[in-house]
C-alpha positions as CSV (number, residue, x, y, z in Angstrom):
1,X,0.0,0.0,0.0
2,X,1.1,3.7,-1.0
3,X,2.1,6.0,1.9
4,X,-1.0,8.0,-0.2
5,X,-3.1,5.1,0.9
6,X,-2.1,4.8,3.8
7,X,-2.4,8.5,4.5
8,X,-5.9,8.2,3.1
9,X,-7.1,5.1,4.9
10,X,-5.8,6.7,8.6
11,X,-8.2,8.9,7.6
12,X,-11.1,7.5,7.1
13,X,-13.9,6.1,8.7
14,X,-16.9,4.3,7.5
15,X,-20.6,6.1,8.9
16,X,-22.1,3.2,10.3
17,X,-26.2,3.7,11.3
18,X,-27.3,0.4,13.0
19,X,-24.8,-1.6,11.8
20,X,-25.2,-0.4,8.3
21,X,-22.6,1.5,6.6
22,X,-24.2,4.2,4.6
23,X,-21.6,6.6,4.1
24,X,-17.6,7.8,4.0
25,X,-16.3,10.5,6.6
26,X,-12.9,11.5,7.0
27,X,-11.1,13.8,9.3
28,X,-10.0,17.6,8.2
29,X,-9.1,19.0,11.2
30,X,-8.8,17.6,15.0
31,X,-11.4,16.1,16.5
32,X,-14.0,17.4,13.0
33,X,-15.2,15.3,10.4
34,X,-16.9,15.7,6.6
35,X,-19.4,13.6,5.3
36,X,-22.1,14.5,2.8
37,X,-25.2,15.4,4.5
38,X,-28.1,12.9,2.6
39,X,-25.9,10.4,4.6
40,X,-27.2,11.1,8.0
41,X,-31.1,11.5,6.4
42,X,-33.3,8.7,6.3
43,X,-35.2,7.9,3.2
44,X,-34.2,11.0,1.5
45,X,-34.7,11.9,-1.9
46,X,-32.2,13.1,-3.6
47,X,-33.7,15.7,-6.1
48,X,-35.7,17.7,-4.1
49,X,-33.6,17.2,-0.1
50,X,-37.1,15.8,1.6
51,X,-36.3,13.2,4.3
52,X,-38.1,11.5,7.2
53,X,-35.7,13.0,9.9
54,X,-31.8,12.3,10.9
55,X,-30.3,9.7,12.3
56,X,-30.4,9.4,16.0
57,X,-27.1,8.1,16.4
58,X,-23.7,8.1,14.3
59,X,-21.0,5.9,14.9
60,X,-17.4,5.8,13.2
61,X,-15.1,2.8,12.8
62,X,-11.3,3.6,11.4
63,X,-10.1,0.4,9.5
64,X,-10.5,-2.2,12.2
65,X,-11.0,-0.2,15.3
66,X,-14.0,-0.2,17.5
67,X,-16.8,2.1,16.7
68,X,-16.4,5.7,18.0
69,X,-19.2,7.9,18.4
70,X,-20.0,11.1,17.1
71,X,-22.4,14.2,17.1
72,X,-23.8,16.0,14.0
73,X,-22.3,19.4,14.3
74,X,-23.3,20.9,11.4
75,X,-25.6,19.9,8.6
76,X,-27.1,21.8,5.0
77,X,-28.4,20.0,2.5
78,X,-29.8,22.1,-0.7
79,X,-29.3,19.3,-3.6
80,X,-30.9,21.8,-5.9
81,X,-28.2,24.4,-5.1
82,X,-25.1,21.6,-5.0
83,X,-25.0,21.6,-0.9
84,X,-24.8,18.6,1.1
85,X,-22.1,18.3,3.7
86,X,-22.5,17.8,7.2
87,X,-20.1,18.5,10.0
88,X,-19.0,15.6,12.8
89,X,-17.3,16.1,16.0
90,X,-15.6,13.7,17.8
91,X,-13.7,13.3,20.6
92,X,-9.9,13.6,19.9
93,X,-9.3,11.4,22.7
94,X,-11.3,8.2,20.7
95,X,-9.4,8.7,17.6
96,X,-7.4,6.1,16.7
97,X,-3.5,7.5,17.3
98,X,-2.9,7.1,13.2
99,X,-5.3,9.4,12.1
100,X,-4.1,12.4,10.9
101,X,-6.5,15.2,9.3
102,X,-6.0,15.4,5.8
103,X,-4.6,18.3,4.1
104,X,-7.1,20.8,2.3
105,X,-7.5,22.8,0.0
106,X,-10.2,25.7,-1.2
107,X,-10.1,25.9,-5.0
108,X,-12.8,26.5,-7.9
109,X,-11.4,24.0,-10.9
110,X,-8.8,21.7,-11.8
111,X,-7.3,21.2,-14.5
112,X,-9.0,19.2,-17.5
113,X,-8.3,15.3,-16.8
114,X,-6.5,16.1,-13.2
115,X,-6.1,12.7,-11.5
116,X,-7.9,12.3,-8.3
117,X,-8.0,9.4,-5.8
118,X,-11.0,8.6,-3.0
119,X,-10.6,6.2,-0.1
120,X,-13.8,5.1,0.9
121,X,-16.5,2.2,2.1
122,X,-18.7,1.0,-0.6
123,X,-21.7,0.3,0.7
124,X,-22.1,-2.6,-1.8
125,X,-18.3,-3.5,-1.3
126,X,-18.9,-4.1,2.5
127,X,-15.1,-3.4,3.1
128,X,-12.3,0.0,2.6
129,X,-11.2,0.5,-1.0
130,X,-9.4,3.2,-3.3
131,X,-11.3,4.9,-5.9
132,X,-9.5,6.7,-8.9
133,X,-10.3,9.1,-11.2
134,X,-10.1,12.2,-13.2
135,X,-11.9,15.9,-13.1
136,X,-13.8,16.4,-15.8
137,X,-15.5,19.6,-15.8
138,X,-18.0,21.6,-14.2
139,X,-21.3,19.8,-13.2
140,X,-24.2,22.2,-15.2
141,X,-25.6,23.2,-11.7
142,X,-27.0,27.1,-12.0
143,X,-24.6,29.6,-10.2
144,X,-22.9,26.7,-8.5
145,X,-20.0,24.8,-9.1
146,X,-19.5,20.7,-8.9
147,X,-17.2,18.5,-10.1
148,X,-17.7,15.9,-12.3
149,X,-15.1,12.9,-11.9
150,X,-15.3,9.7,-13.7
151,X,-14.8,6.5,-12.2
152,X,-16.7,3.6,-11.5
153,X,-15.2,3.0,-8.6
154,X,-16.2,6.1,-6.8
155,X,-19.6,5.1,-7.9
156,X,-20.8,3.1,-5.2
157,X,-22.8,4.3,-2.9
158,X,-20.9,4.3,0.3
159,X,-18.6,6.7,-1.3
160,X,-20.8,9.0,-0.6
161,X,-18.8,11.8,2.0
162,X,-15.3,10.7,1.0
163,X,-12.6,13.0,0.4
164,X,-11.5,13.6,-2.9
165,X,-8.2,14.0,-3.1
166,X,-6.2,15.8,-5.9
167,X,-2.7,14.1,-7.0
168,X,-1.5,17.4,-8.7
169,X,-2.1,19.5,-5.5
170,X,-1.7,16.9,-2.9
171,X,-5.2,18.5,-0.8
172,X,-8.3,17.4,-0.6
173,X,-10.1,19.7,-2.9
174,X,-14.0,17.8,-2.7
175,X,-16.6,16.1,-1.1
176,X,-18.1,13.0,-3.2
177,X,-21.7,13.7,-2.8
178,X,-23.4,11.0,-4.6
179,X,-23.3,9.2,-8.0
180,X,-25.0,10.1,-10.9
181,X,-26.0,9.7,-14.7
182,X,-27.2,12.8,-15.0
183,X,-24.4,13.3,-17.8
184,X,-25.1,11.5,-20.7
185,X,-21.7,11.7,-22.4
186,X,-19.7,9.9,-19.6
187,X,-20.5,6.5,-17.8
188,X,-20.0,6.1,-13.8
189,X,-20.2,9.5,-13.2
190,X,-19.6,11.3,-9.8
191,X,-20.5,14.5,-8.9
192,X,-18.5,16.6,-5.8
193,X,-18.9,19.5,-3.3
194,X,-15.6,21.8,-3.6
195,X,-14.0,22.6,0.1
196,X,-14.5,26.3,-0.8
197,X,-18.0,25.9,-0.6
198,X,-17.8,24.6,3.1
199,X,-16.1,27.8,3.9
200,X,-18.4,29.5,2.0
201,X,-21.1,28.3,3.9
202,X,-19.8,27.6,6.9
203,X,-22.3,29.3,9.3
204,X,-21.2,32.6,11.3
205,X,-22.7,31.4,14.6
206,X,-19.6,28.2,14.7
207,X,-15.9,28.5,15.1
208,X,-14.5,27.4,11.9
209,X,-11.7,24.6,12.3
210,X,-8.5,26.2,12.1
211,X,-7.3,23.8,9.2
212,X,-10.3,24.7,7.2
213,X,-10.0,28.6,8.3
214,X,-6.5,29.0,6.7
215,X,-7.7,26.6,3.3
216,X,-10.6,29.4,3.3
217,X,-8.2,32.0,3.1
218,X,-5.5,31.2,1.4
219,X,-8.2,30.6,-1.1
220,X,-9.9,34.7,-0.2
221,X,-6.9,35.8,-0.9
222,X,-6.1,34.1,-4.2
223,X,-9.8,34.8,-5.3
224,X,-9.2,39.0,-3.7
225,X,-5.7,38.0,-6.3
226,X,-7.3,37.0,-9.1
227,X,-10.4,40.0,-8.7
228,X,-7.8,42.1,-8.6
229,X,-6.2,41.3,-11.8
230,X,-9.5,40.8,-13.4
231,X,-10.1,44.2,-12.6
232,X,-6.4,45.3,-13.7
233,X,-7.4,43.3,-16.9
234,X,-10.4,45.1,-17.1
235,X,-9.1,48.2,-16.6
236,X,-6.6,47.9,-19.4
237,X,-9.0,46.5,-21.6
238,X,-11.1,49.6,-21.0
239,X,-8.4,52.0,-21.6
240,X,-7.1,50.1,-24.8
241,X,-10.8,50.5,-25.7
242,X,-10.9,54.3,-24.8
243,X,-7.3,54.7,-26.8
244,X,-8.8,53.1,-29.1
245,X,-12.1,54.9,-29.5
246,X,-10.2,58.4,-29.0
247,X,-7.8,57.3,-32.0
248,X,-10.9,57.1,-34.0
249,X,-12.4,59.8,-33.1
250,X,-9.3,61.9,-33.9
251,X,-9.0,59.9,-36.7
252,X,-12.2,61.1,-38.0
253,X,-12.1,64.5,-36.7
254,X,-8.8,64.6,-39.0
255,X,-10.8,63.2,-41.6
256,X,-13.3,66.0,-41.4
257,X,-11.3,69.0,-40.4
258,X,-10.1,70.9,-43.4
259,X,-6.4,70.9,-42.6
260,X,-3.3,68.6,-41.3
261,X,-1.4,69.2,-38.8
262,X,3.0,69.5,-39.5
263,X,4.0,71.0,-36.6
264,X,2.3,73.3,-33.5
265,X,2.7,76.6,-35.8
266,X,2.0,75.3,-39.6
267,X,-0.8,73.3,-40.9
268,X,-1.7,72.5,-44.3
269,X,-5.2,73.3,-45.7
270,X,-5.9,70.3,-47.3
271,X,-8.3,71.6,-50.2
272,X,-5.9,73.4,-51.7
273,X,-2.7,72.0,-50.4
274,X,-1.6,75.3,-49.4
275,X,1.3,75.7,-46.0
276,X,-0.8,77.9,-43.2
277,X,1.0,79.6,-40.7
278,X,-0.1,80.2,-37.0
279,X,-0.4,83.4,-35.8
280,X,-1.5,83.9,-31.9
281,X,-3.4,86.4,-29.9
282,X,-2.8,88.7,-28.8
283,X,-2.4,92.8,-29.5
284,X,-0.1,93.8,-31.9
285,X,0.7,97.8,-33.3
286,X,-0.8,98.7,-36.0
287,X,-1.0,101.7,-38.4
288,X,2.0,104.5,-38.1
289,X,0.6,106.2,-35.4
290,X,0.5,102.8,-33.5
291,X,-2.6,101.7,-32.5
292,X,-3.0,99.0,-30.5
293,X,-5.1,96.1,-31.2
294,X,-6.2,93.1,-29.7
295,X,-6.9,89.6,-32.4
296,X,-7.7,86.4,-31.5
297,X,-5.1,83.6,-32.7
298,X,-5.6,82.7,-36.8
299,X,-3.8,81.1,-39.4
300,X,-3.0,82.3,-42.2
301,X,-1.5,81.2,-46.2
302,X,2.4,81.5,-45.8
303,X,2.8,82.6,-49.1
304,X,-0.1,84.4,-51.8
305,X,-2.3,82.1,-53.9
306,X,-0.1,80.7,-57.0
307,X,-0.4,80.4,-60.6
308,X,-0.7,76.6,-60.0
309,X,-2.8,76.7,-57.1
310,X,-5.6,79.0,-59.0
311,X,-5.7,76.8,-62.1
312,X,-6.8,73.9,-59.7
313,X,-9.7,76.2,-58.5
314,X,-10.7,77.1,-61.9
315,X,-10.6,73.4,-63.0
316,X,-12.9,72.4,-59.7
317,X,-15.2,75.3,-60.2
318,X,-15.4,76.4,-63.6
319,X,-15.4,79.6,-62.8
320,X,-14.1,82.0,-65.0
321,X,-10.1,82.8,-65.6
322,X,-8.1,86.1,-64.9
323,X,-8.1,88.2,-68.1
324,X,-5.0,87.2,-68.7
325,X,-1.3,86.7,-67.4
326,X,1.7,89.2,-68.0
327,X,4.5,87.5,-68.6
328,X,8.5,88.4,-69.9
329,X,9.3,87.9,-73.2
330,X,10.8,90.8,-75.4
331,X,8.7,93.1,-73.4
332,X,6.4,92.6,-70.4
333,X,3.1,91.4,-72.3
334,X,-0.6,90.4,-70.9
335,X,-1.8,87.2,-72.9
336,X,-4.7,85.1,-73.2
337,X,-5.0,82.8,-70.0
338,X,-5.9,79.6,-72.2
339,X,-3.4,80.4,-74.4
340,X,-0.7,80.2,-71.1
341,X,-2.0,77.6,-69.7
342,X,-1.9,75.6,-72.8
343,X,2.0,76.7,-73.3
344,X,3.3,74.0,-71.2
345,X,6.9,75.6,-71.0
346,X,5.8,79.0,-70.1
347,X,3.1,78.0,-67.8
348,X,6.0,75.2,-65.8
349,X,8.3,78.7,-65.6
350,X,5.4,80.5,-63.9
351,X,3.3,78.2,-61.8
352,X,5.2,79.0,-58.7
353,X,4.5,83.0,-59.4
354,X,1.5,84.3,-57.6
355,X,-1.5,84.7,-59.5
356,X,-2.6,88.0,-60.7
357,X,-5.4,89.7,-62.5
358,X,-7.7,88.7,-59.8
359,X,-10.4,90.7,-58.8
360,X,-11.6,91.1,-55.1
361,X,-14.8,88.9,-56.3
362,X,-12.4,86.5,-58.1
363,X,-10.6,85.9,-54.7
364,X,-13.3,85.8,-52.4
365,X,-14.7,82.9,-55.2
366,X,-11.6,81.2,-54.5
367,X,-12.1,81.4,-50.7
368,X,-15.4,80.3,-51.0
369,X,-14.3,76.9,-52.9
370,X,-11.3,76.1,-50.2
371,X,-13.2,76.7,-47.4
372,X,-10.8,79.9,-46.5
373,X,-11.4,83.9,-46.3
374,X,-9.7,87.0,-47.0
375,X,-8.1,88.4,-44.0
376,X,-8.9,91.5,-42.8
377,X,-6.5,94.7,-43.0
378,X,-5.9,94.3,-39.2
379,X,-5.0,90.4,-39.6
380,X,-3.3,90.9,-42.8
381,X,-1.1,93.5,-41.0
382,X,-0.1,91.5,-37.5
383,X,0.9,88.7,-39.7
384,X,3.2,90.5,-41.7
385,X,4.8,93.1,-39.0
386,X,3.7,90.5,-35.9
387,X,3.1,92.5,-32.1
388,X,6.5,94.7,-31.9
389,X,5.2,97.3,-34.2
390,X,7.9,96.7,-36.8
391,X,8.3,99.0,-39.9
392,X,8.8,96.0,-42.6
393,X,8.4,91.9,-42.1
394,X,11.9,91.2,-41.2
395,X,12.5,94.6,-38.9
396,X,13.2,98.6,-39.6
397,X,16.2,98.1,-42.0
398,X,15.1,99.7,-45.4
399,X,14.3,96.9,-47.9
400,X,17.1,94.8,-50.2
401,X,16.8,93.1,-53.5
402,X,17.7,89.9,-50.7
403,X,14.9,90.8,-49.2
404,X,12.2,91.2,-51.3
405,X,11.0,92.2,-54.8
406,X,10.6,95.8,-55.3
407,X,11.1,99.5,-57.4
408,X,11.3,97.2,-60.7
409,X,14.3,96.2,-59.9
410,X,13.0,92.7,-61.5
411,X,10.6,94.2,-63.7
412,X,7.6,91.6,-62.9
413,X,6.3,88.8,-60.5
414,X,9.1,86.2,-58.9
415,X,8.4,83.0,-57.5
416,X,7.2,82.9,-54.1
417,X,9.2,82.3,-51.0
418,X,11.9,83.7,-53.7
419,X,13.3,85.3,-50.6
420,X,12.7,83.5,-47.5
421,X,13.8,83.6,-45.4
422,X,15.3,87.2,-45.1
423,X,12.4,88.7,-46.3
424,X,10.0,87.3,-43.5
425,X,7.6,87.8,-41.3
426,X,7.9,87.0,-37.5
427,X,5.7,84.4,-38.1
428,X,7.5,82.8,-41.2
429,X,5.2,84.3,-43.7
430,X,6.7,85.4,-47.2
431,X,6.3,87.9,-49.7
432,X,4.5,90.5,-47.6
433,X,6.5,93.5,-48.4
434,X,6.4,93.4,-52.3
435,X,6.3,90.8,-55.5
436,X,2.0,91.5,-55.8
437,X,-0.6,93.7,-54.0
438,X,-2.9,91.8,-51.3
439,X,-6.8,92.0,-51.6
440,X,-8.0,92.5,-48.0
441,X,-11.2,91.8,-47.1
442,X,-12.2,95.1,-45.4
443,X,-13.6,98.2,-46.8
444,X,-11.2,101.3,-47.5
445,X,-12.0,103.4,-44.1
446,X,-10.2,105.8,-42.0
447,X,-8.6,105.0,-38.7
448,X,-9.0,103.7,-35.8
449,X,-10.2,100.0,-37.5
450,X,-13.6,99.2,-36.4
451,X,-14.2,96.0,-37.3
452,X,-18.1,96.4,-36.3
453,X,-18.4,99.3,-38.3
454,X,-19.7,98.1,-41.9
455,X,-16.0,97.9,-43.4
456,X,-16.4,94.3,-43.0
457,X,-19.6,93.7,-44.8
458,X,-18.8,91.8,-47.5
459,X,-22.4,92.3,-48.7
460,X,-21.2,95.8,-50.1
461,X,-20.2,95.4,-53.2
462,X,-19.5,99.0,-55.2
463,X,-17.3,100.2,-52.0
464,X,-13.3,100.3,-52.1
465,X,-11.6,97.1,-50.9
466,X,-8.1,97.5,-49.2
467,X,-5.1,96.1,-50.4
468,X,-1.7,95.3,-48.9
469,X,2.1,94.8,-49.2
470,X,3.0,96.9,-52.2
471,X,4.9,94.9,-55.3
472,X,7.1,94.6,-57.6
473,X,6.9,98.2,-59.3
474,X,6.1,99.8,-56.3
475,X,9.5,102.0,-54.2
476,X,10.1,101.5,-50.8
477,X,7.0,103.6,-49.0
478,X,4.9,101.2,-50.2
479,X,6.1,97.9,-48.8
480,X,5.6,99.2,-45.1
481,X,3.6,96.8,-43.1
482,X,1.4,100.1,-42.5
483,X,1.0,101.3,-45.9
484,X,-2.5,100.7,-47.4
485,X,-3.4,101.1,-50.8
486,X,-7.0,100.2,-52.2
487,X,-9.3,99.4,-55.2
488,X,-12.9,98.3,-56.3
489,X,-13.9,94.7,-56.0
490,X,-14.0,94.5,-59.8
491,X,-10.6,96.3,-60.4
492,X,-7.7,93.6,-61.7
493,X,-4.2,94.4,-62.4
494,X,-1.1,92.4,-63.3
495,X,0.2,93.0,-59.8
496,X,-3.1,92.2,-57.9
497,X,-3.0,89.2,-55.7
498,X,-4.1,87.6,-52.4
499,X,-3.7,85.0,-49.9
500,X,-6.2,83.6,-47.1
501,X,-6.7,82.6,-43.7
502,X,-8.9,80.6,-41.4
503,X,-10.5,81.8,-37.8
504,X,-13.6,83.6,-36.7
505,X,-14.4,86.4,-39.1
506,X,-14.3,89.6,-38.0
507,X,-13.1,89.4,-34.5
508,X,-11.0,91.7,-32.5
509,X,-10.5,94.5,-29.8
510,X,-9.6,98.1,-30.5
511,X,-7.6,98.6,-27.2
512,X,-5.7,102.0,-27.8
C-alpha cells in the first residue's frame, strides 16, 4: 500500500447507522469530520432534499477499530443548489492514534483530466477501497459549481462523504456527494462538493476549524488576487478601448477637419494643399501712429495664392479665368489665359509665381471653394509686421533686392518664397512687403479699425476694398507693413494678388 493510501485510509472512517454503513467521513481538522449530508437523512430523496428526519445516532469505525461515536455538528443539505455536507465532531481522545487530518484545499477548478483518488466504504463492497479518477469539468448546476469525476469505482454508494483527493495539489479539494447519470456523455459518473464551498457556507454562529480557516483564506486571498487582476485586466482592456475609440475619433475629426497638422505653428489646408502659418493672440501695433489692437489667434497662407494653385480652383469650379497673365518675353506682355495655360513651357516657368489679374470677387470665389477667407486689414497686418510694431516683415532696415522684390528692380512677379527667409515675417510668412498687392477683405476706411463698423460687410459690393504689401513696381514707401493702398472689388491688375486665412471672421479689440 502507497504512503498515499495509507495516508488516506488513517483517515477515514466508515458512517455506520445500526450496523449499516451508509456513508464515507474523513477527518480535516482535529477532532472534526466531513461527510455528505443525505448520509445522516433517512429515506431521503435526492432531487428535491425531503427526508423523514436524521439519524439518531452516528457511529465511526477507522479500519479495524472499535466504533467511535460522534455528534452532528453541522448539517445543510440544498441538492438543488449543489449543498450537502455535514459537520462531525468527535472526541480527539477516541481517535485512533494514526489518524491524521488530511490536508485541504479551497479551490474553484482543476485542470482538464487532473487525476484524483478517494478512499472510501462502498456500501455494496462491505469493506475500505481506493477509488480513482479524473476531473472532468464543471457539473451544469445554476450559479454553483461541482465537479464531475469519472470512475466507476467512486460510484458506489458508500462513497458517498469521502474526500476527494487531488494528486496534482496533494489537498483534498471535494466532497463526493453522490453518483450520478445525469451526464449522458460519460458513464459512472460522480459528482463533488468543492472545500471552498464549506467555507463558504460555513455558518457565522460556529468556530471554523483552524485547518479549514487557513484553506478558506488562502483561497480569499487568491480569489481577492485574481479579482484584482481581473479588474487590472479590465481596466486595461477599458483604456485600450478608450485609446482606441479616441484614435478614431481623432481619426475622424482629421478626416473631417479641413487641414493637417506638421508641426504646432503650420498646418496645411488640405483643399488646396496650401502651407498655413499660426499666428496667436494677442495685440499687436498697428498703423503709423500705433494703435493698439487686440486679435484672436488665426492662421494664415504662408505665401499668396499661386499660378498653380488657382488653375486647380478654376478646374474644380469652372469659374471663369483672370483676363490674362503678364509674362516676360521681349517686353512685359498680358496674354490670353488659355493660351498660357496651354504653353506648357511657359506655364511650368510661372506656376510658382503668384497669381494675378484677380479681382476682389475672383478671390473671395476662390475662398469660398477652399473653405478659406480674406483676412482683414488688421489680420493681414499683425501677420506681416507680428506684435512689436515693426516697420517691414523682417525689422526697420530699409528693404534689399535679398529681401524682397521691389522698385522694378525685376521688372515683374518672382516666384514665391523667392526670398525667405530674409524677407519674413515673424511668423514665417513670405512675400509680404512686395512681388503683388494683397486684396484684404475690409472696406477702405479711416482710422482707428472698427471692425463692427460696416467695413467688413462683404455684402457691399460697389465700395473700395483694401489692399496690402505693395509689389514689384512699387518703391520703398509702399512695402511698409502700415502702408495701405486700395481698389474696387471688380478692379484687376497684373500686380493684384491675395492669400487667405482661417479663424472667426471679423473678431478683434480696438484697445488703444
Amino acid at each position: 500500500m502507497s504512503n498515499l493510501d495509507e495516508k488516506l485510509m488513517s483517515a477515514t472512517g466508515a458512517v455506520i447507522i445500526d450496523g449499516d454503513i451508509i456513508g464515507t467521513a474523513w477527518l480535516f481538522s482535529d477532532g472534526y469530520l466531513l461527510t455528505a449530508a443525505h448520509v445522516l437523512c433517512r429515506d431521503v430523496d435526492h432531487d428535491t432534499g425531503e427526508h423523514d428526519g436524521l439519524y439518531d445516532h452516528v457511529q465511526i469505525q477507522f479500519g479495524s477499530y472499535a466504533l467511535r461515536p460522534a455528534q452532528r455538528y453541522h448539517l445543510d443539505f440544498q441538492p438543488e443548489k449543489g449543498i450537502d455536507f455535514a459537520i462531525l465532531k468527535m472526541d480527539v481522545n477516541e481517535l485512533p492514534r494514526n489518524c491524521l487530518p488530511l490536508p485541504i484545499a479551497c479551490v474553484e477548478s482543476l485542470h482538464a483530466k487532473s487525476e484524483i483518488k478517494a478512499y472510501g466504504y462502498g456500501e455494496t463492497l462491505g469493506y475500505p477501497t481506493t477509488g480513482n479518477g479524473t476531473y472532468s469539468g464543471l457539473a451544469n448546476v445554476p450559479k454553483y459549481r461541482l465537479f464531475r469525476l469519472r470512475s466507476g469505482e467512486l460510484a458506489d454508494s458508500g462513497f458517498s462523504g469521502a474526500a476527494i483527493y487531488s494528486l496534482p495539489l496533494e489537498r483534498v479539494v471535494a466532497l463526493e456527494m453522490k453518483a450520478t447519470t445525469a451526464f449522458s456523455d460519460v458513464r459512472n459518473t460522480v459528482i463533488a462538493m468543492p472545500l471552498y464551498r464549506v467555507g463558504q457556507l460555513w455558518p457565522k454562529d460556529l468556530p471554523m476549524p483552524v485547518e479549514l480557516e487557513m484553506a478558506w483564506q488562502e483561497y480569499s486571498e487568491q480569489k481577492a488576487e485574481v479579482e484584482r487582476q481581473r479588474q487590472a485586466e479590465k481596466r486595461k482592456r477599458l483604456a485600450e478601448a478608450q485609446r482606441r475609440r479616441e484614435k478614431e475619433r481623432q481619426a475622424e475629426l482629421e478626416r473631417k477637419r479641413p487641414w493637417i497638422q506638421k508641426s504646432e505653428n503650420l498646418i496645411v489646408w488640405k483643399k488646396d494643399g496650401k502651407e498655413m502659418v499660426r499666428v496667436p493672440e494677442g495685440e499687436f501695433v498697428y498703423g503709423d501712429d500705433k494703435r493698439k489692437y487686440d486679435l484672436p489667434e488665426f492662421w494664415i497662407d504662408k505665401t499668396p495664392v499661386t499660378v498653380a494653385e488657382y488653375r486647380q480652383f478654376l478646374e474644380a469650379t469652372k469659374h471663369d479665368p483672370p483676363s490674362g497673365f503678364r509674362v516676360k518675353k521681349e517686353s512685359w506682355e498680358k496674354i490670353d489665359w488659355s493660351k498660357f495655360i496651354q504653353d506648357t513651357k511657359l506655364y511650368q516657368e510661372y506656376q510658382h509665381h503668384p497669381i494675378i489679374y484677380v479681382t476682389w470677387f475672383c478671390a473671395q470665389a476662390y475662398a469660398d471653394w477652399s473653405g478659406k477667407r480674406l483676412p482683414t486689414e488688421m489680420e493681414w497686418e499683425k501677420a506681416a509686421r507680428g506684435p512689436d510694431g515693426r516697420r517691414y516683415p523682417w525689422g526697420d532696415e530699409k528693404p534689399t533686392a535679398k529681401r524682397c522684390n521691389f522698385g522694378n528692380n525685376i521688372g515683374g512677379t518672382t516666384p514665391v518664397g523667392q526670398y525667405s527667409p530674409a524677407g519674413d515675417s515673424p511668423y514665417d510668412c513670405v512675400d509680404m512687403s512686395g512681388n503683388v498687392w494683397e486684396w484684404c477683405s475690409s472696406e477702405f476706411k479711416d482710422y482707428p479699425y472698427q471692425a463692427d463698423d460696416g467695413r467688413e460687410d462683404l455684402t457691399r459690393t460697389n465700395v473700395r476694398r483694401v489692399l496690402r504689401g505693395g509689389a514689384f513696381n512699387y518703391p520703398t514707401g509702399n512695402l511698409r507693413a502700415a502702408s495701405r493702398d486700395n481698389g474696387y472689388p471688380y478692379n484687376s491688375g497684373y500686380d493684384f494678388g491675395f492669400r487667405l486665412i482661417s479663424s472667426p471672421f471679423g473678431s478683434g479689440i480696438l484697445t488703444s
